[in-house]
PyMOL commands that place a pseudoatom at each C-alpha (Angstrom):
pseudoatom trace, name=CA, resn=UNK, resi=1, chain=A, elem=C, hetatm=0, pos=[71.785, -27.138, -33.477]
pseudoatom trace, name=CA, resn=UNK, resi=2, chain=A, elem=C, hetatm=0, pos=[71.670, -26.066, -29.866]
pseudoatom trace, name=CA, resn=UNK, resi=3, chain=A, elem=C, hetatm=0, pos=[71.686, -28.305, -27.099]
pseudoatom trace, name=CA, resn=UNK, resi=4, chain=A, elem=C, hetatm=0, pos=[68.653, -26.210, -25.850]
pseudoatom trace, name=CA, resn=UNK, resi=5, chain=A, elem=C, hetatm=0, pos=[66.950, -26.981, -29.285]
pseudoatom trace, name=CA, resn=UNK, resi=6, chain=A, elem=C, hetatm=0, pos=[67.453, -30.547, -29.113]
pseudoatom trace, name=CA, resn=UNK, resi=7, chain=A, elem=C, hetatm=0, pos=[65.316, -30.106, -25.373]
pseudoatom trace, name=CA, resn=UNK, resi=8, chain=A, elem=C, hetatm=0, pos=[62.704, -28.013, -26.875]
pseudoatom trace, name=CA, resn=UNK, resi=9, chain=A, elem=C, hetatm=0, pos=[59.042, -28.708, -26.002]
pseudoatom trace, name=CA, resn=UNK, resi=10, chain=A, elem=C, hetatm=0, pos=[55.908, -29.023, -27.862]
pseudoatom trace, name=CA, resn=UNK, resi=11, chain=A, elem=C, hetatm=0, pos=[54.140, -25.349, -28.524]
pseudoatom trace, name=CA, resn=UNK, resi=12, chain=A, elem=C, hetatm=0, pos=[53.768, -23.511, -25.348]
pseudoatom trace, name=CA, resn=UNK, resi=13, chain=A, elem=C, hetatm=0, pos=[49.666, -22.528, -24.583]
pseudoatom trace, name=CA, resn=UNK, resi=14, chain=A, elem=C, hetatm=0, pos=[50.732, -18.641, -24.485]
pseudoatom trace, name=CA, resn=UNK, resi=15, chain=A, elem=C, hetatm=0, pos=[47.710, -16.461, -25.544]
pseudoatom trace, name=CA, resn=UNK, resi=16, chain=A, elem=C, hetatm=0, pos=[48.433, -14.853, -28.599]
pseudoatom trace, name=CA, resn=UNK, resi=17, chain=A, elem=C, hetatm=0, pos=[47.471, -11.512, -26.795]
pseudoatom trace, name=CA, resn=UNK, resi=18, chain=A, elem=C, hetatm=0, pos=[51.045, -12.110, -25.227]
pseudoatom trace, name=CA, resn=UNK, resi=19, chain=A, elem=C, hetatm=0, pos=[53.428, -10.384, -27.486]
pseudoatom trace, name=CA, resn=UNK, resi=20, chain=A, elem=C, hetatm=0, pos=[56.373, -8.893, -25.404]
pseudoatom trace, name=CA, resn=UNK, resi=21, chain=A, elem=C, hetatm=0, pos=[58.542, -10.463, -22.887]
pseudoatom trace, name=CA, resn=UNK, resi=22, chain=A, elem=C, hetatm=0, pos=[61.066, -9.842, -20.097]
pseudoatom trace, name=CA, resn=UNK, resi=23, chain=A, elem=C, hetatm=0, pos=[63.365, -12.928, -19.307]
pseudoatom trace, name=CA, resn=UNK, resi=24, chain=A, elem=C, hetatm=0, pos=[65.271, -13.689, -16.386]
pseudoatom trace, name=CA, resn=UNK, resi=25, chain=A, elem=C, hetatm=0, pos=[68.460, -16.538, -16.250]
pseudoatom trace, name=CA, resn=UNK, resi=26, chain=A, elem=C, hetatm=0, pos=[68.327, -16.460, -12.261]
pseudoatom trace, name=CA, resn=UNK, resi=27, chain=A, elem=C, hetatm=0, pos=[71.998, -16.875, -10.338]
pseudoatom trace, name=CA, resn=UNK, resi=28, chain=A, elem=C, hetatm=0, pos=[72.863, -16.488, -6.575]
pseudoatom trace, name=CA, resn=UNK, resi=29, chain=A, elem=C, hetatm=0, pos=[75.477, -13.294, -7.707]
pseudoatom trace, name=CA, resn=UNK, resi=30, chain=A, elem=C, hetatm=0, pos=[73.989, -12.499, -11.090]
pseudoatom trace, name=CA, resn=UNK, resi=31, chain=A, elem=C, hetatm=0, pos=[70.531, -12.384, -13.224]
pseudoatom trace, name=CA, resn=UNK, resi=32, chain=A, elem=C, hetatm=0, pos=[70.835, -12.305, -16.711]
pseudoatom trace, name=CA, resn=UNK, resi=33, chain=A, elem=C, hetatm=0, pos=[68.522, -10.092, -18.399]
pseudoatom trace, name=CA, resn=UNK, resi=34, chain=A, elem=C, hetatm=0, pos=[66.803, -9.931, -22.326]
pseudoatom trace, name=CA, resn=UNK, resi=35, chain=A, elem=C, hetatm=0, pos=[64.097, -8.577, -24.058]
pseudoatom trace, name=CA, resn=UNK, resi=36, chain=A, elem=C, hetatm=0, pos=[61.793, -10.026, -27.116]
pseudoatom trace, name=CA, resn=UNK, resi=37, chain=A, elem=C, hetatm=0, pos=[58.878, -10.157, -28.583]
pseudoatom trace, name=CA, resn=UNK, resi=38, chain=A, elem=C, hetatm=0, pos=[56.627, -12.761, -30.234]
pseudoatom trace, name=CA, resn=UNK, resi=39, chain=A, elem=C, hetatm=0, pos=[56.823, -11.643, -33.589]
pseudoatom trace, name=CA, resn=UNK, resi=40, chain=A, elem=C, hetatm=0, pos=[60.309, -11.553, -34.332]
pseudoatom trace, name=CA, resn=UNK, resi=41, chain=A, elem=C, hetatm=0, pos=[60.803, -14.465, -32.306]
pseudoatom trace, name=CA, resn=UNK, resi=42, chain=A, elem=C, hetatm=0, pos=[64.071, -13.232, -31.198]
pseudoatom trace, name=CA, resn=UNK, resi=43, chain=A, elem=C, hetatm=0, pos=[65.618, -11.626, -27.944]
pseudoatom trace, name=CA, resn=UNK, resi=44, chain=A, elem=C, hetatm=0, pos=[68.184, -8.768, -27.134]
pseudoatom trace, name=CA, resn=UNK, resi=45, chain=A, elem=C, hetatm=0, pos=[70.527, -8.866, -24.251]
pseudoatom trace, name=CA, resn=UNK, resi=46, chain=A, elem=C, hetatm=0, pos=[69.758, -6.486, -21.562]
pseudoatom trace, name=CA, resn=UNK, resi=47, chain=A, elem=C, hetatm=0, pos=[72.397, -5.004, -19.090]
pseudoatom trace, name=CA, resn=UNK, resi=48, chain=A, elem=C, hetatm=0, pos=[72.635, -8.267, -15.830]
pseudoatom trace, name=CA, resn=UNK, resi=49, chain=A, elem=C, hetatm=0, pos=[71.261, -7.631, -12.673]
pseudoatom trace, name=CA, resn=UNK, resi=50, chain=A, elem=C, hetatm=0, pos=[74.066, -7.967, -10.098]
pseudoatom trace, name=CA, resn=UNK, resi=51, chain=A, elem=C, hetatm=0, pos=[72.739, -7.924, -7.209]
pseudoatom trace, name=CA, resn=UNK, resi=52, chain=A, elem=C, hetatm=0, pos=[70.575, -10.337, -4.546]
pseudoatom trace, name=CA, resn=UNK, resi=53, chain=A, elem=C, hetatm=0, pos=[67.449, -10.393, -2.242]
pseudoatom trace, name=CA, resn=UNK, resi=54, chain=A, elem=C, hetatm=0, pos=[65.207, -6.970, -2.427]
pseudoatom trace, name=CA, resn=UNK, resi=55, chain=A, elem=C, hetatm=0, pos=[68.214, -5.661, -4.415]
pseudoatom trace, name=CA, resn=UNK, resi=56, chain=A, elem=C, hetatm=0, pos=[67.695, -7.843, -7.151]
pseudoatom trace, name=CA, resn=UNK, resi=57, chain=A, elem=C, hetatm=0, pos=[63.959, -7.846, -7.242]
pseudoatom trace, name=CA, resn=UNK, resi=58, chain=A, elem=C, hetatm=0, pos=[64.356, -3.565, -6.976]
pseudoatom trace, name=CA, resn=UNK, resi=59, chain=A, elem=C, hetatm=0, pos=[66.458, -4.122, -10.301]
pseudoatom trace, name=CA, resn=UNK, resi=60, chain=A, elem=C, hetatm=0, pos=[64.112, -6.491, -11.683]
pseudoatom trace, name=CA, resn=UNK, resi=61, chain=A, elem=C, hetatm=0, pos=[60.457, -3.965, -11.046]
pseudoatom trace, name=CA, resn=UNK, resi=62, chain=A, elem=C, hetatm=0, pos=[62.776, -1.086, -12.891]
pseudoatom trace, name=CA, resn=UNK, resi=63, chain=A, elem=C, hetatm=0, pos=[63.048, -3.768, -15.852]
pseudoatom trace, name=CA, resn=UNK, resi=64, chain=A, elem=C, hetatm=0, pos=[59.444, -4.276, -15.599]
pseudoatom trace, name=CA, resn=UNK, resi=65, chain=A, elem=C, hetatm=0, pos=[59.016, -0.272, -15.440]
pseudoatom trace, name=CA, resn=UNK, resi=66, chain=A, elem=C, hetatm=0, pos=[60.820, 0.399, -18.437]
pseudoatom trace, name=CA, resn=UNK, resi=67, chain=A, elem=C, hetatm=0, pos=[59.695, -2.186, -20.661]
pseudoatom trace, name=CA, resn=UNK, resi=68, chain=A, elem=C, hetatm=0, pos=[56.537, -3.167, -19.858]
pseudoatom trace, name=CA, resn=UNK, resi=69, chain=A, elem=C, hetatm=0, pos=[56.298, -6.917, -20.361]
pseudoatom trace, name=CA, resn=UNK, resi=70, chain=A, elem=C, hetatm=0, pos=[53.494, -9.002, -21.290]
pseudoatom trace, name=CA, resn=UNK, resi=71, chain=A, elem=C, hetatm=0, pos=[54.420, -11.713, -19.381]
pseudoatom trace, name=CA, resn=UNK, resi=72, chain=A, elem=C, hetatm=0, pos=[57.971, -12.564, -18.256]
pseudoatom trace, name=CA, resn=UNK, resi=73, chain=A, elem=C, hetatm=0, pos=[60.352, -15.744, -18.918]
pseudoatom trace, name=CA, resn=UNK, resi=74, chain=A, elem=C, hetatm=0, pos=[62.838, -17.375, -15.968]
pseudoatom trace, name=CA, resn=UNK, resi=75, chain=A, elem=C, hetatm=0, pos=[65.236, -20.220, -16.767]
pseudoatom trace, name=CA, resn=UNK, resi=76, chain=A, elem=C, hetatm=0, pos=[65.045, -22.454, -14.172]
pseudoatom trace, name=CA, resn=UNK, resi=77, chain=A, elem=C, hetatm=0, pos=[68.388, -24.634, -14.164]
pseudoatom trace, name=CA, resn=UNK, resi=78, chain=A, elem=C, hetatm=0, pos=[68.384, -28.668, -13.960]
pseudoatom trace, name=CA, resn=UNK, resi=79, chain=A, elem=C, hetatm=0, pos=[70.966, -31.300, -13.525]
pseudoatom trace, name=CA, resn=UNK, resi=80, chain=A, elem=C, hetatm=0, pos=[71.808, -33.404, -16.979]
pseudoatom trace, name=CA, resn=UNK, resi=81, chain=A, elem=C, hetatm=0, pos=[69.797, -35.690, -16.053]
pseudoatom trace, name=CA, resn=UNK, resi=82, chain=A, elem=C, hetatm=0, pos=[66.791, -33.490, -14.974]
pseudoatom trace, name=CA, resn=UNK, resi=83, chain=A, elem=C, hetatm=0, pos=[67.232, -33.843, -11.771]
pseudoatom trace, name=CA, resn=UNK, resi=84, chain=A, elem=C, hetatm=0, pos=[66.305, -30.569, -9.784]
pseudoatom trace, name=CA, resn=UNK, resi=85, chain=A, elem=C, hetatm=0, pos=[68.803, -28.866, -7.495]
pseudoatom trace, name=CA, resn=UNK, resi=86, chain=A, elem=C, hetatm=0, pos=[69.323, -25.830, -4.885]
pseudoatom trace, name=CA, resn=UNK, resi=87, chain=A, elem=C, hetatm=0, pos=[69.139, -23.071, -7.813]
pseudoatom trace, name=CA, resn=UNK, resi=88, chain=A, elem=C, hetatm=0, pos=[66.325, -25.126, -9.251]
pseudoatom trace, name=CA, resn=UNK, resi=89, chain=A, elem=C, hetatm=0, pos=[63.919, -24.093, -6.217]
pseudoatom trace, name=CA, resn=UNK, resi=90, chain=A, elem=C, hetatm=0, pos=[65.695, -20.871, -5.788]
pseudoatom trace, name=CA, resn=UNK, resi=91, chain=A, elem=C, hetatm=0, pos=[64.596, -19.750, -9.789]
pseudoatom trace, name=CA, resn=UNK, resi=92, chain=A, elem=C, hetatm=0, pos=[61.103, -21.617, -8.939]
pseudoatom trace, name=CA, resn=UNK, resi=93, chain=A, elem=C, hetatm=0, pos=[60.723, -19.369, -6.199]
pseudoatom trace, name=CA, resn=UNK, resi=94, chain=A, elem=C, hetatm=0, pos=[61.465, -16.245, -7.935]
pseudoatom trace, name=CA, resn=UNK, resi=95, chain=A, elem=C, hetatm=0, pos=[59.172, -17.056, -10.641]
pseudoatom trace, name=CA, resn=UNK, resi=96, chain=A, elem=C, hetatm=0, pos=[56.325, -17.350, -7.409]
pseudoatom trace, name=CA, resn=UNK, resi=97, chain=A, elem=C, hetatm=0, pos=[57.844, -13.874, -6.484]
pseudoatom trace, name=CA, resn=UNK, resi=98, chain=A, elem=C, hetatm=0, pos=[57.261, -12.394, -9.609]
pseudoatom trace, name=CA, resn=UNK, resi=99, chain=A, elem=C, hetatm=0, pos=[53.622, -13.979, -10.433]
pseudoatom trace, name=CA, resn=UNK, resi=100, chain=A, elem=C, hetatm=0, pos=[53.100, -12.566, -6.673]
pseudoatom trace, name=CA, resn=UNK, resi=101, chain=A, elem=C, hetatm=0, pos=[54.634, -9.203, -7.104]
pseudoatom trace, name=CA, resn=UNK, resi=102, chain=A, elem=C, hetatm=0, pos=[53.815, -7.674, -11.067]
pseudoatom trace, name=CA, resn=UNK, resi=103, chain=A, elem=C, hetatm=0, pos=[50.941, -9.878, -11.629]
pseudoatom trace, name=CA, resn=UNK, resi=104, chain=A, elem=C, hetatm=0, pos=[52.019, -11.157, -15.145]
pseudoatom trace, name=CA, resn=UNK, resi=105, chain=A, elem=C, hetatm=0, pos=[51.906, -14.072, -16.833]
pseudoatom trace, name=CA, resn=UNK, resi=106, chain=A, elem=C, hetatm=0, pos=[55.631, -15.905, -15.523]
pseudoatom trace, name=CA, resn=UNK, resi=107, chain=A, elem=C, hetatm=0, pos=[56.256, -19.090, -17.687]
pseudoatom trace, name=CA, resn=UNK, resi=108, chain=A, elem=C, hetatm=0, pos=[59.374, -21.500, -16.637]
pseudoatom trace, name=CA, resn=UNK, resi=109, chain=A, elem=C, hetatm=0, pos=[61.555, -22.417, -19.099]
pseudoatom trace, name=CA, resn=UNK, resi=110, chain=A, elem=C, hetatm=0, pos=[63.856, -25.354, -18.679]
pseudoatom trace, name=CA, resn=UNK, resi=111, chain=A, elem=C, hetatm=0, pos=[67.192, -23.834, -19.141]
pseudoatom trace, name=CA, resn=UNK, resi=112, chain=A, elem=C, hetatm=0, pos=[69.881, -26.544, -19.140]
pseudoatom trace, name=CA, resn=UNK, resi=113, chain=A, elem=C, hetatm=0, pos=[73.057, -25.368, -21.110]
pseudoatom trace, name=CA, resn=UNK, resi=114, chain=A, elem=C, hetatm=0, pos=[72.251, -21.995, -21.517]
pseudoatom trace, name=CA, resn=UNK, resi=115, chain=A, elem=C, hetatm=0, pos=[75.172, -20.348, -20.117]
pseudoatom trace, name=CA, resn=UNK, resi=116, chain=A, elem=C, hetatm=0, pos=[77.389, -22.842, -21.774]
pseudoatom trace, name=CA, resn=UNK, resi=117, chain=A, elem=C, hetatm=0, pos=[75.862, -22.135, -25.382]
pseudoatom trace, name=CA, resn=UNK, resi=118, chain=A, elem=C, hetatm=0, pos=[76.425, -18.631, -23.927]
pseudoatom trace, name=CA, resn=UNK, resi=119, chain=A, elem=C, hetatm=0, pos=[80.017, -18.978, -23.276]
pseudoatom trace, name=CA, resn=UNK, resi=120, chain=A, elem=C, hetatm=0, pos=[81.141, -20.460, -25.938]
pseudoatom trace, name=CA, resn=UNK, resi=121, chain=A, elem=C, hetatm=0, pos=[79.774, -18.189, -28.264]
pseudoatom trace, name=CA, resn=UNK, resi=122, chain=A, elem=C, hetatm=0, pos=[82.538, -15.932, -26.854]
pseudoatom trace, name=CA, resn=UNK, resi=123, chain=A, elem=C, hetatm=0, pos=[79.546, -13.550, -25.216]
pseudoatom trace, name=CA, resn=UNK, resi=124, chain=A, elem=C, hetatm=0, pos=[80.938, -10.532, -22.690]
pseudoatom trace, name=CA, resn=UNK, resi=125, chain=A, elem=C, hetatm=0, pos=[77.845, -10.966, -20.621]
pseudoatom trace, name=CA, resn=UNK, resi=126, chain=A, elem=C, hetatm=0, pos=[77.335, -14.584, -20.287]
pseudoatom trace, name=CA, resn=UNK, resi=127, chain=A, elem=C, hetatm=0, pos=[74.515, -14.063, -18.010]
pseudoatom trace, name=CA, resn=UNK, resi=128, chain=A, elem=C, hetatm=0, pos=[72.208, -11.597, -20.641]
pseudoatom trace, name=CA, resn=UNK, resi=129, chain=A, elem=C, hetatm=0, pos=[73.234, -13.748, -23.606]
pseudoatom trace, name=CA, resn=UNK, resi=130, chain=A, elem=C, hetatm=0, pos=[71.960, -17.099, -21.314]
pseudoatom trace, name=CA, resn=UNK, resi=131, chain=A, elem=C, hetatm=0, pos=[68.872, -14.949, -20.737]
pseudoatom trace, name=CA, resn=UNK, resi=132, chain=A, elem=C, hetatm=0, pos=[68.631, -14.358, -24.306]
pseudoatom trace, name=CA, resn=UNK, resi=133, chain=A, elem=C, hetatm=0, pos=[68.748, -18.064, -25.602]
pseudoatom trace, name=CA, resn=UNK, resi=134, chain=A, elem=C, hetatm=0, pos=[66.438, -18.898, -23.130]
pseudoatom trace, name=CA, resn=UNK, resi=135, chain=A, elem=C, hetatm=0, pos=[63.702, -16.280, -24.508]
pseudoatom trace, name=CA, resn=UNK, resi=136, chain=A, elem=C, hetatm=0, pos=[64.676, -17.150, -27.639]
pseudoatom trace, name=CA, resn=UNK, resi=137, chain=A, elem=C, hetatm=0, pos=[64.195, -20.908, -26.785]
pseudoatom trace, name=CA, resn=UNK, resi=138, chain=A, elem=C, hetatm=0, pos=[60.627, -20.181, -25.268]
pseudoatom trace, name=CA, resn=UNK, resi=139, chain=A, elem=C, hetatm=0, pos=[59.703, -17.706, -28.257]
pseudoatom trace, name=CA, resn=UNK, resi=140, chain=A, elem=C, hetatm=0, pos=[60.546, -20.832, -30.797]
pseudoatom trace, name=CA, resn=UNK, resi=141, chain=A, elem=C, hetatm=0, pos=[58.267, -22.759, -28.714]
pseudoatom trace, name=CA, resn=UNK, resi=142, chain=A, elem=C, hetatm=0, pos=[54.760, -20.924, -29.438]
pseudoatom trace, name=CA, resn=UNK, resi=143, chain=A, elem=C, hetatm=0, pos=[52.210, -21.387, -30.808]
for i in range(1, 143): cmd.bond("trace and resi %d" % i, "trace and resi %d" % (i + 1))
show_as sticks, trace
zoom trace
């Protein structure tokens, strides 16, 4: 088991109308990037977003563009001991950019581990794969 299953929460109130999503694992130098949808309950890695500021979020409307979310998904990192941190605000206020921006649905997804349970499944992209078990994470958790 996953140290991101063992965190899971209850069932998520996501509108079953909600069926595809874009998620984001936020970093200062890199944004991981997957894809998935509700019914297979599974996520693909996308290409990472390296870049910051109006870069980033330029990177992150194409991704919107091309797949045309439902809603989207951020990580938002924690210590251990769920204590919040600097990148903890900084993912909390891209997910306020992002309601602000596309007007979709943004749900926060607690994303301790992630990139560990990324690395050490030997990925090449650490950052997409994080992005994928978090969406994969948050798809388990519906409804």
């Amino acid at each position: 088991m996953s140290a991101l299953a063992a965190t899971a929460p209850s069932p998520l109130p996501v509108p079953p109308t909600l069926q595809t999503f874009l998620a984001l694992d936020y970093g200062t130098k890199r944004t991981g990037v997957a894809v998935g949808n509700r019914l297979l309950k599974s996520g693909q890695a996308q290409r990472s977003i390296a870049a910051q500021g109006d870069a980033r979020m330029t990177e992150i409307h194409n991704r919107v563009q091309e797949w045309q979310p439902d809603a989207l998904v951020i990580g938002v990192p924690f210590h251990p001991d769920g204590a919040a941190h600097d990148n903890t605000r900084a993912a909390q206020k891209l997910a306020r950019q992002l309601r602000a921006r596309f007007k979709l649905p943004v749900f926060e997804v607690d994303e301790r581990y992630s990139t560990t349970e990324a690395l050490a499944s030997g990925a090449n992209d650490a950052d997409a794969q994080s992005a994928v078990i978090i969406l994969e994470q948050f798809l388990r958790g519906l409804e």
